[in-house]
C-alpha positions as CSV (number, residue, x, y, z in Angstrom):
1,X,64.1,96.2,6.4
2,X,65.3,98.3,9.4
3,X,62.0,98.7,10.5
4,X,61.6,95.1,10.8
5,X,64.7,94.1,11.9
6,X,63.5,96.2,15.2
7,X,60.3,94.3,15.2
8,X,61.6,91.1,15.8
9,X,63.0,92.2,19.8
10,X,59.5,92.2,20.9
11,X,59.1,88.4,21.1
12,X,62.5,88.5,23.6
13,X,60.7,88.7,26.8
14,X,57.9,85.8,26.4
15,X,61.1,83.7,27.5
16,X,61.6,82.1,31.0
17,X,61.2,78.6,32.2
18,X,63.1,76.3,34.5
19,X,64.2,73.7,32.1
20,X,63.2,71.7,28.7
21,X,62.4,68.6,30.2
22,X,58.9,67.8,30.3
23,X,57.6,68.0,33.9
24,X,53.5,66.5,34.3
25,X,51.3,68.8,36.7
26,X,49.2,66.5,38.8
27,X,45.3,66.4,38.2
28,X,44.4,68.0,41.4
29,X,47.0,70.7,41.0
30,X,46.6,72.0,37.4
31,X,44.2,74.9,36.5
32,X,41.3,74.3,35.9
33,X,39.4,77.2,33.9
34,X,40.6,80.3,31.9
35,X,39.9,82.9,34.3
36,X,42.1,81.5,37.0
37,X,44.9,80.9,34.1
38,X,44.8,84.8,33.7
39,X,44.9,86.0,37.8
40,X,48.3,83.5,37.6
41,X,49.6,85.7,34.6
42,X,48.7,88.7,36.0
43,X,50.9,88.0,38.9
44,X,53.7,87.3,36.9
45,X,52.8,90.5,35.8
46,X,53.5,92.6,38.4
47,X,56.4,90.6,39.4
48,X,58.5,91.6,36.2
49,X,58.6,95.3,36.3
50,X,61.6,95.9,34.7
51,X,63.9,94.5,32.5
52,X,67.3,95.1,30.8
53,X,68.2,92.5,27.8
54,X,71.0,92.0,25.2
55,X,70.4,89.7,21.8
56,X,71.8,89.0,18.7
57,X,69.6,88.2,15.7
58,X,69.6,86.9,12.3
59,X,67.0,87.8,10.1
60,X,66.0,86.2,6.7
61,X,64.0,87.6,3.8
62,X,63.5,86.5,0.3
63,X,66.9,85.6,0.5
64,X,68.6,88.6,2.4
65,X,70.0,88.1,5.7
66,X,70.5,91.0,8.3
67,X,72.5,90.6,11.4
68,X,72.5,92.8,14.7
69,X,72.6,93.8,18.0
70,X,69.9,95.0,20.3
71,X,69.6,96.2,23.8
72,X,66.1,96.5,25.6
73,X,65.2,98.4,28.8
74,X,61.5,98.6,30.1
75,X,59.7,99.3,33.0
76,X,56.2,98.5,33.6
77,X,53.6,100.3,33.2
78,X,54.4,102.2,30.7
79,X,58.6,103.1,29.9
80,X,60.3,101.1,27.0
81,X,63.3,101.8,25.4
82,X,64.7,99.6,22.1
83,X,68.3,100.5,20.5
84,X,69.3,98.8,17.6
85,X,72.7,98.5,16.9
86,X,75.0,96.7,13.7
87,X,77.6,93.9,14.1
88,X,80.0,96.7,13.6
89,X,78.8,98.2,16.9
90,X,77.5,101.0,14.9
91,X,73.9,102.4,16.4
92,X,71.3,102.0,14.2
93,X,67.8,103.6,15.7
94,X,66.7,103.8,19.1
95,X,62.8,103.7,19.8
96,X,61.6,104.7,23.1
97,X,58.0,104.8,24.6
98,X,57.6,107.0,28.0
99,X,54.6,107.6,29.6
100,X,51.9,109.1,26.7
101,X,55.2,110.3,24.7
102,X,56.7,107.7,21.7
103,X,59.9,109.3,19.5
104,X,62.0,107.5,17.4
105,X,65.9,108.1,16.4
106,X,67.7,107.2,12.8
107,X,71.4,107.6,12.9
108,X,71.8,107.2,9.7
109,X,69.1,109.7,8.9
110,X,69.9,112.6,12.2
111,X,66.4,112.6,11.9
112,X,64.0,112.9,14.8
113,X,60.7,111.3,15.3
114,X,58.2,112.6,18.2
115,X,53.9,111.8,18.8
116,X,52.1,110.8,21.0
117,X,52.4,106.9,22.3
118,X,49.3,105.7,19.9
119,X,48.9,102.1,18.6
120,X,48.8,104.3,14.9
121,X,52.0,105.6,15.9
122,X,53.7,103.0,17.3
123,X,53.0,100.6,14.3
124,X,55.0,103.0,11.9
125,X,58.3,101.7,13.9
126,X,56.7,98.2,15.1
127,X,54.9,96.4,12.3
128,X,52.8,94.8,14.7
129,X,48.5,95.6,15.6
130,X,49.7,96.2,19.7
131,X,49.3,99.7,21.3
132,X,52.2,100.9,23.5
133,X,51.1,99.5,26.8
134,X,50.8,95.7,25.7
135,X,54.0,96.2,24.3
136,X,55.2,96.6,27.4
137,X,53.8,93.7,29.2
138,X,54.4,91.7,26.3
139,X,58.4,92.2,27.2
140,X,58.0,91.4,30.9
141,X,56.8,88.2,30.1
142,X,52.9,88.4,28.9
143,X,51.0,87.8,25.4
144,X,49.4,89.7,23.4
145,X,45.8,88.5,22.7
146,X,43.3,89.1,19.7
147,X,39.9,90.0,21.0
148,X,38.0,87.1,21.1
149,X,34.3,86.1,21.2
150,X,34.8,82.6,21.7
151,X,37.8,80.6,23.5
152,X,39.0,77.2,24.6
153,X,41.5,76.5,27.2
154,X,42.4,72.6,27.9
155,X,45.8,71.0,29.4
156,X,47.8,68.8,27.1
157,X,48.9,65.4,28.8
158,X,51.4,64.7,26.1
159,X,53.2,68.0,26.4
160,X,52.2,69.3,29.9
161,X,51.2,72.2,28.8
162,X,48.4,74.7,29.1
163,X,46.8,75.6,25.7
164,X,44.5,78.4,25.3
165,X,43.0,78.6,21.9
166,X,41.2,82.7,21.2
167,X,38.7,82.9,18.2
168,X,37.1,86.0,17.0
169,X,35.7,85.5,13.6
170,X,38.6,84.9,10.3
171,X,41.2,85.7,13.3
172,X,42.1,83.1,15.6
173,X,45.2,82.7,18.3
174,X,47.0,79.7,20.4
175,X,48.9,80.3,23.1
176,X,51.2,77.5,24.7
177,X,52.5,77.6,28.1
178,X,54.4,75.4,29.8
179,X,53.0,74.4,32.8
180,X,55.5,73.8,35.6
181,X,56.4,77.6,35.4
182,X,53.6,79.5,32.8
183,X,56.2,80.6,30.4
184,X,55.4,80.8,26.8
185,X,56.4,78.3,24.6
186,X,54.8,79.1,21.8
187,X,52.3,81.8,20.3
188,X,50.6,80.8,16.6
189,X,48.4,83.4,14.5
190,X,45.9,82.5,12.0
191,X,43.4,84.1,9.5
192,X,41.0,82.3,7.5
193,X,42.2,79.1,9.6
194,X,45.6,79.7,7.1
195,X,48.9,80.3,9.8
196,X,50.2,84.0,9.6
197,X,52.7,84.5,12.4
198,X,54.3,81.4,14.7
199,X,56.9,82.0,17.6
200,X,58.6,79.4,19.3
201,X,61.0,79.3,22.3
202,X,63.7,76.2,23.2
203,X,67.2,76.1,25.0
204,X,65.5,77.4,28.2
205,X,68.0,77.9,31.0
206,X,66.8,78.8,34.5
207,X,65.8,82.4,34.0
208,X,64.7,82.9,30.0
209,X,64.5,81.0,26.8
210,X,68.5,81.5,25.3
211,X,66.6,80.7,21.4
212,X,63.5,82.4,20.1
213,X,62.2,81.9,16.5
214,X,59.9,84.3,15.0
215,X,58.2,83.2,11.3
216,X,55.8,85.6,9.5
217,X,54.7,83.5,6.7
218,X,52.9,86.2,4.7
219,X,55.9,88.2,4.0
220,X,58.8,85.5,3.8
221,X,60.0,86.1,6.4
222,X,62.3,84.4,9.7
223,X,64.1,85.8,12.1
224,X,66.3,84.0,14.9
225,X,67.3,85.5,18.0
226,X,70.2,84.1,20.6
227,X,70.1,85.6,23.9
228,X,72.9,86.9,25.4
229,X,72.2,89.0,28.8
230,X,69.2,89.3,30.5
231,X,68.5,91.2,33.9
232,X,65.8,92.6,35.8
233,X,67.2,95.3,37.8
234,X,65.9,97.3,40.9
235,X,66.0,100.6,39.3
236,X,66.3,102.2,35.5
237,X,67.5,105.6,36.0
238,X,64.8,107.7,34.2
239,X,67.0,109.5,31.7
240,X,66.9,106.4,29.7
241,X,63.7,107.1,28.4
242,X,64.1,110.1,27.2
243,X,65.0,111.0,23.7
244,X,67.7,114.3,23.5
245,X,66.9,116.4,20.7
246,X,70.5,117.9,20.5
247,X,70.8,118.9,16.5
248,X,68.9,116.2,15.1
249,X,66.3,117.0,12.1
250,X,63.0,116.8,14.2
251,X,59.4,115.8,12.3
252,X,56.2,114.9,14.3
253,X,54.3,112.4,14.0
């Protein structure tokens, strides 16, 4: 459960829009094909380097509810830090990705995790098929995306949204964005055309989404996440992405 309680921060950062209300793009302004949809992102990219954020979350399972704390730092490309910490204010783990390095901290445990930044590796903290480096542009603001043979990208009228729809055989993705502003507003996973995963952001304010609702139908599970603080800083001094050994019980992974 403490492995999945972590999981949930990830969706935190595909927050952000300027408001709720729905907002039409004229004709001749709106996108028109895929590829130009993805330069746009791509600048929002590189404008988002780093990011500091606060959340408490509630997390349901078969009945079981966990509550917590987290704080997030990352800095694009490739330093991410997670600490997870309980409604006591009692540290829980800390999960930190730095250059090719990944290690992992249980309190609870003193116990020590250290390997190299691998998807394989990463997926034994974050239940999730993403390697270290979409991670992080997933929390400055970008989605992850199956690999796809075949896609579809269209602009909804009734919602004023962009929709981009990713198909690669049983696996399938849609992505909305609002399209005022390009900020997710919601990301849907399917496999054998049967919904796995759904995540949906509301109560946007005029920097992030303040409500973020992550489902994962396949294992019961839903998790809700309330924003508290969110920065993006000029600087992260580099000691935060570095894991002290001190006298904890090391293992490698």
């Amino acid at each position: 459960m403490k492995n999945l309680v972590i999981f949930i921060f990830f969706i935190l950062f595909f927050s952000g829009c300027f408001g709720e209300k729905i907002a039409q793009v004229k004709e001749n302004e709106r996108v028109k094909d895929i590829n130009s949809f993805f330069e746009i992102i791509q600048k929002k990219r590189l404008d988002t380097p780093k990011v500091i954020a606060e959340a408490g979350v509630d997390t349901f399972q078969k009945g079981e509810r966990v509550r917590g704390i987290f704080m997030l730092m990352t800095e694009r490309p490739s330093s991410f830090r997670l600490d997870t910490i309980s409604p006591f204010e009692q540290p829980i783990s800390t999960l930190i990705i730095n250059n090719s390095d990944i290690s992992f901290y249980e309190f609870d445990k003193n116990r020590c995790y250290f390997g190299e930044a691998t998807k394989d590796n990463l997926i034994k903290f974050l239940p999730m098929e993403l390697t270290p480096f979409q991670i992080i542009d997933l929390f400055s603001g970008i989605a992850p995306m199956i690999v796809y043979e075949n896609y579809k990208f269209e602009y909804d009228e009734k919602e004023a949204q962009y929709k981009i729809t990713l198909q690669n055989g049983d696996q399938k993705e849609t992505i909305s964005y609002i399209a005022t502003t390009f900020q997710i507003k919601k990301i849907t996973l399917f496999n054998k055309n049967k919904k796995t995963i759904e995540i949906t952001f509301d109560e946007f304010t005029s920097k992030y989404a303040k409500k973020i609702v992550f489902e994962d139908f396949k294992n019961d599970i839903k998790i809700k996440i309330k924003i508290k603080s969110f920065e993006t800083p000029e600087s992260i001094e580099s000691k935060n992405f570095i894991l002290q050994k001190g006298s904890c019980k090391e293992e490698n992974l």
